[in-house]
N, C-alpha and C positions, 0 to 999 in steps of 0.2 A: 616555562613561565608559569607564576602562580596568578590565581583569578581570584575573584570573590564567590561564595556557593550561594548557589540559586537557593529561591522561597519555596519552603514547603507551602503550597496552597492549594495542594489537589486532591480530592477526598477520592472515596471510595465511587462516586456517582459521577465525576466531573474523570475519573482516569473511563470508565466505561462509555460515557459517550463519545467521548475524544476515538477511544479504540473502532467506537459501530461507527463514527462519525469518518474515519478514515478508512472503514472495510466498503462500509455500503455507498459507494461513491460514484463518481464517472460507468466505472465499468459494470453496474448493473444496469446501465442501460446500453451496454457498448458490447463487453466483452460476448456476449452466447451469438453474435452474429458469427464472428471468424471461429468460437469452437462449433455451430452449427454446419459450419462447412468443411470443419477438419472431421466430425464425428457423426453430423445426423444426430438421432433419437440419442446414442452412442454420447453425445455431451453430458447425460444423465450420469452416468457410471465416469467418464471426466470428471462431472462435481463432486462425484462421491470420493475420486479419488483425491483430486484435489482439497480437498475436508480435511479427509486423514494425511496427508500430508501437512497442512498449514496446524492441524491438530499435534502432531510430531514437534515442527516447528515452534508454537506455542508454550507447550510443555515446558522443551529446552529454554525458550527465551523467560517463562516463570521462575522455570527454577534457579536458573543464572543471577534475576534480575531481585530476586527474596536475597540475595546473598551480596550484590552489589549493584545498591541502590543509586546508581548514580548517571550522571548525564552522559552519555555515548552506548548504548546497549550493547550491542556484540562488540564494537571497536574495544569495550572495557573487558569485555568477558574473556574475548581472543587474550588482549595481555597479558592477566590476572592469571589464565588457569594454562596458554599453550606460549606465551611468550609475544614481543610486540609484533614480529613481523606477521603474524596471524591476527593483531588487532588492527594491524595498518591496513593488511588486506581487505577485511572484514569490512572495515571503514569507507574506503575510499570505492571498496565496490558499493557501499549504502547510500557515498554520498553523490557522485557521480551518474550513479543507476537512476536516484530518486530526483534527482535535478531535472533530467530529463524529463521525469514521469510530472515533474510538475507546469513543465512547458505544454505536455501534453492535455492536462487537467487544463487548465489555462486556454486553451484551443480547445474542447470540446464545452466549456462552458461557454467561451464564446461564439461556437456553434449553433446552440440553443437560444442565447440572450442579444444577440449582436446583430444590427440590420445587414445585410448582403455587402458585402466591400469592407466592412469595417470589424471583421472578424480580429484581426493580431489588433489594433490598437487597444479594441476592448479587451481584450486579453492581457494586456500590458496592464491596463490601469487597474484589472482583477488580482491580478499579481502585487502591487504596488499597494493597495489597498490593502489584503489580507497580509502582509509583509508590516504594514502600519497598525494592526489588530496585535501580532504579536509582539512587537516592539513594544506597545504600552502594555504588556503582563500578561502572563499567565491565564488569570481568571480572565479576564477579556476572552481568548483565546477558546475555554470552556464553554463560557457563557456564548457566543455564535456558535459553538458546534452544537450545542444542544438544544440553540434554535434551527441550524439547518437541520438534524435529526428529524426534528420535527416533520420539517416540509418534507423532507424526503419518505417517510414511513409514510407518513398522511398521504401523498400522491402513489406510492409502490402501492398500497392495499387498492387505491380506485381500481388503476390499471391490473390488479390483480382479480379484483369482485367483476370488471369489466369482461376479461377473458374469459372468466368462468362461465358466462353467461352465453358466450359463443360457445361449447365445448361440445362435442358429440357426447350422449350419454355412456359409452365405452372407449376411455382413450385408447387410441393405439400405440403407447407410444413403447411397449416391447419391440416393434416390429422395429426391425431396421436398428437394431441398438448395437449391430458388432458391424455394420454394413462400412465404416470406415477403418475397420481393423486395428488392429494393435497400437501400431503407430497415431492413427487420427485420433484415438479414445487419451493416448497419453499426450497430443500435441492440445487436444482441449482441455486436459487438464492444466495443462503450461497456462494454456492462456487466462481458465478460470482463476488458478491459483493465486495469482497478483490481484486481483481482488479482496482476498481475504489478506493480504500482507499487512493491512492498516494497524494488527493489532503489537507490531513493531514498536508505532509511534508511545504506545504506553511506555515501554522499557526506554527507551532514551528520553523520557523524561522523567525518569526515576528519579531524579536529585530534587524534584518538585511538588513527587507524592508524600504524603503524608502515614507515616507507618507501611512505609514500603513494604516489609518483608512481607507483612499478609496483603496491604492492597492491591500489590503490582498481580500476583498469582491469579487471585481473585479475579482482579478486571479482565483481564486478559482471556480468562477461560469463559467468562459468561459474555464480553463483546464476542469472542468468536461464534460463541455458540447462539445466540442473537444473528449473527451473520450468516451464519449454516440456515439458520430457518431462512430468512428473508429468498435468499437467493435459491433456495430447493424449492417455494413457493412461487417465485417468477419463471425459475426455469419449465416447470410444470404447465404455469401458466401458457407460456407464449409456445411450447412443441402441442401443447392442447388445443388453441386456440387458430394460429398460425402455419402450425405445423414445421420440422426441420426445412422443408424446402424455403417456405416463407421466413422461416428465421435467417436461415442461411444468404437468403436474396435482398433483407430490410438494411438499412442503412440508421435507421431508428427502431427496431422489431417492440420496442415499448408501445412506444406512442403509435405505428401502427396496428397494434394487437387491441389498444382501445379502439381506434376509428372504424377496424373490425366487428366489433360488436354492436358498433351503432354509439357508442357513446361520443358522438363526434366532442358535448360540450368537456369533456372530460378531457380533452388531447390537449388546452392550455395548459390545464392543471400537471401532468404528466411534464412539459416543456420548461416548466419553473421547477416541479423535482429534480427535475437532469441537470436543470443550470444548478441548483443549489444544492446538490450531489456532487459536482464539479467541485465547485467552491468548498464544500466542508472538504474532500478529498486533499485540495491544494493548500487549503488552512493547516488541515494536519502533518503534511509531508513540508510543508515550513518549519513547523514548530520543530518537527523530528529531527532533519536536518539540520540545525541551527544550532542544536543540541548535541550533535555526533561532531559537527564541523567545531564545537567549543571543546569538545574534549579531546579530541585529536591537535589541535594546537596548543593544550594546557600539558602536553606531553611531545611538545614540537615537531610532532608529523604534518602541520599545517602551519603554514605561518602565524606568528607567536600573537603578531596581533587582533586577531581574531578570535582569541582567547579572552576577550574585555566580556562585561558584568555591567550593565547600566547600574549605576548606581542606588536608582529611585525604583526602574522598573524590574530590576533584579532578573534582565533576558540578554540572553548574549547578542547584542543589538550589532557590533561588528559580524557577525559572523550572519545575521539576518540581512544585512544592507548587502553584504555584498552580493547573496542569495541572490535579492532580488535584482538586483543590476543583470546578474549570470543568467536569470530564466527570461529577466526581459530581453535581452538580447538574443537568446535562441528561439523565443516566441516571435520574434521582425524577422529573424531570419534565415531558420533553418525550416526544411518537413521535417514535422518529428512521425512520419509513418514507419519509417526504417527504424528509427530511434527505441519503437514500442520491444524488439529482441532483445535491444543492450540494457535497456533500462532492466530488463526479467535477468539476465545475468549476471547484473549488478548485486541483485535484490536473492539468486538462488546463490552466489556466492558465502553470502551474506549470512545468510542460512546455515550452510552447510556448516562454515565457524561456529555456527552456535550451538549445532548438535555436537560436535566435535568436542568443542570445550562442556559441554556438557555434560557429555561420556564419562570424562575424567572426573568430575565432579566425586567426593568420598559421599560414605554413606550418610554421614550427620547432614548434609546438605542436600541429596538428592530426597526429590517429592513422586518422584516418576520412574518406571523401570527400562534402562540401560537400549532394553528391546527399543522403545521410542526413539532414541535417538539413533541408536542404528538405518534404523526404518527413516526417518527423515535425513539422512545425512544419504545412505543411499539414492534416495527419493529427490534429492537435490540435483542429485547427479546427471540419472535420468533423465528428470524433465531439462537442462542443461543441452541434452544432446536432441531433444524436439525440437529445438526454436533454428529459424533460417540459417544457415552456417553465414551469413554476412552481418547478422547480429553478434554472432559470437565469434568472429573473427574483429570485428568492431571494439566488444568486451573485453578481448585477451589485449589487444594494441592498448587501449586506455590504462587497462591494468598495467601492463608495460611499461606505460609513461610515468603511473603513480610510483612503482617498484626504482624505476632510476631516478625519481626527484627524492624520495628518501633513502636511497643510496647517497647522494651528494648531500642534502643536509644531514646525515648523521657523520659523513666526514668532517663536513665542516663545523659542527658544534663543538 
C-alpha cells in the first residue's frame, strides 16, 4: 500500500535533541542500580563498554541512514541491503521491544509524578497525552523534547554538583572494579546500554530530517556523545558519593545521592528531572515507533492500514493511535519488571541487523571501518546472552509469532 511522505521539518538542532532527549531519559536515573549490583565499582568499565558498543551501533545506523533517508531505520536498512525477512525481523524486534519499553517509561514517570494509588492511571493519561503531541506534527514533537532536555540537564548537574560535594577527597572507586567478574561487568553493560539506544529514534525519522545525508550522521554522533558525558558524569557521581553498595541498595540512587549531601532542597528538583526524563524518553520512543510501524505496513509486514499520513499534520496518526491504545493497555495491566529483558532483545536484535547490513555496505557508501561493525554486531550477541534466559525466551516466542504472521500474509497477498 502507497502512503503520502512525511514533512521534512527537522533541522540539524531539532534531530540532536530528539536523539539526547531519547538517551538521557528514565534510565539515568534507573538503570546503575541493577548494573551496581551486577558489577560494583565494575559498572564503570560496563559503561565504558557499553559506549563502545552503542558507538559501533551508531556508526552503523549513520552510515545506513545518509544513504536511506527514510522512515523505519533498520526495518529499511535490513530490506534494502540483506533482503526483507531481515527488515521484518529488524522491525518487529524495534517495534514490539520499544512498546514495552514505553509502558515502562510511562510507570516510572508515574512513579515520580503520581500520588500513592494512582500510579497506572496517571501513566495512562502520560501516554495519551504525548501520543496527542505527536499526532499534531513533528515540530511540536521537537519543541517538548528540547524543553524536557532542558529540565533534565538543569536537575542531572544539581544532583551531580550535590554529590560532589559529599565525595572523600580520594575516590576509591579502583577498588572492587572486577569484584563482579566477567559476566557482572558485561550483564551491566546490558543493562547500561538501552540507555544510550535513544539515538535510534533519529534514523527512523529520517523521512522528516531535512538534508538527511549530512544531518542524520551528524546528529547521531554528537547526541551520543552528549550521552557518554552526561552518564560517565553521574555514574562517577553517585559510586563517589554513595558508594556501589549504596547504589546497588537505592531504589532512586539520584535523588538519594542529593539528600546525601545535605541538599535536602534540591531532591524536588531531581523528582520533576526524573518525571520529565520519563516523559521526553516516552515522547521519543512514540515518534520512533510510529515511524518504523508506518513503513512496515507501506511494505505490508503490518496491516496496510496503518500506513495512513494525516493529511494536515503529515504524522502517521494510524499507526500512533493504535500505539497508544497497545501501551495503555499493558500500563492497566501487565508488570512490566520481567518485560525490561524482552524489551533489551528486541532492541539488540535490532542492532545486530544494522551492523549486519552495514558490513555489506560498498565503498562509495561507507563513512566507517568494517572493524566497527563487526565489533557491534558481535557485541550484540553477547550482551544477548547476559540478560535473564526468561526474557529471552520471552523474545524468541514473540519473534515467533511475528515470523508466522508474515509467513501467512505474504501467502496471502
Amino acid at each position: 500500500m502507497t502512503s503520502a511522505p512525511l514533512a521534512r521539518r527537522l533541522g540539524l538542532a531539532d534531530a540532536i535533541v530528539i536523539g539526547v532527549g531519547s538517551m538521557v531519559g528514565a534510565g539515568v536515573f534507573a538503570a546503575f542500580t541493577p548494573a551496581a549490583q551486577a558489577a560494583g565499582n565494575g559498572l564503570l568499565i560496563g559503561l565504558a563498554v557499553a559506549a563502545l558498543v552503542a558507538l559501533c551501533n551508531a556508526t552503523s545506523t549513520a552510515q545506513l541512514a545518509a544513504v536511506y533517508p527514510v522512515s523505519g531505520g533498520t526495518y529499511v536498512y535490513g530490506r534494502e541491503r540483506l533482503g526483507p525477512w531481515w527488515g521484518f525481523v529488524a522491525g518487529w524486534g524495534f517495534v514490539v521491544g520499544k512498546t514495552a519499553s514505553c509502558a515502562a517509561m510511562a510507570l516510572v514517570f508515574a512513579a515520580y509524578a503520581a500520588p500513592a494509588g494512582w500510579e497506572r492511571p496517571v501513566a495512562v493519561v502520560a501516554v495519551l497525552a504525548l501520543a496527542a503531541v505527536n499526532y499534531f506534527g513533528v515540530t511540536r514533537t521537537a519543541a517538548l523534547t528540547r524543553a524536557i532536555v532542558v529540565v533534565v540537564l538543569l536537575a542531572l548537574a544539581i544532583a551531580v554538583a550535590a554529590g560532589a560535594t559529599s565525595m572523600p577527597p580520594a575516590l576509591p572507586l579502583a577498588d572492587g572494579l572486577l569484584a563482579g567478574g566477567v559476566y557482572g561487568i558485561l550483564q551491566s553493560a546490558g543493562l547500561l546500554f538501552f540507555a544510550f539506544a535513544g539515538y535510534a529514534r533519529i534514523a527512523t525519522m529520517g523521512e522528516e530530517v531535512r538534508d538527511p545525508a549530512r544531518t542524520i550522521p551528524r546528529a547521531i554522533v554528537v547526541a551520543l556523545a552528549a550521552a557518554v558525558v552526561v552518564y560517565a558524569a553521574v555514574a562517577v557521581a553517585l559510586l563517589g558519593s554513595l558508594g556501589a553498595d549504596g547504589v546497588a541498595s537505592s531504589d532512586a540512587p539520584v535523588a538519594d545521592m542529593v539528600t546525601a549531601s545535605g541538599w535536602e532542597w534540591a531532591a524536588p528538583v531531581v523528582r520533576v528531572g526524573a518525571a520529565a526524563a520519563s516523559l521526553g524518553a516516552l515522547l521519543g520512543l512514540i515518534a520512533g515507533i510510529g515511524r518504523t510501524t508506518l513503513a512496515m505496513a507501506r511494505e505490508g509486514d503490518l496491516p496496510g492500514w496503518l500506513a495512513a499520513v494525516h493529511p494536515r499534520y503529515r504524522v502517521p496518526h494510524h499507526a500512533e493511535i493504535a500505539l497508544a491504545v497497545v501501551v495503555s493497555v499493558l500500563v492497566v495491566a501487565v508488570d512490566l519488571r520481567g518485560a525490561i529483558a524482552f524489551s533489551s532483545f528486541g532492541v539488540l536484535v535490532y542492532y545486530f541487523v544494522a551492523n549486519v547490513a552495514a558490513f555489506g555496505q560498498p565503498a562509495a557508501q561507507r563513512r566507517y571501518p568494517k572493524a566497527m561493525q563487526i565489533v557491534g554486531a558481535v557485541a550484540c550477541l553477547v550482551l544477548v546472552a547476559t540478560l535473564p534466559v526468561a526474557g529471552v525466551i520471552g523474545g524468541v516466542v514473540v519473534l515467533a509469532v511475528g515470523v508466522v504472521y508474515r509467513s501467512v500474509a505474504v501467502r496471502t497477498q
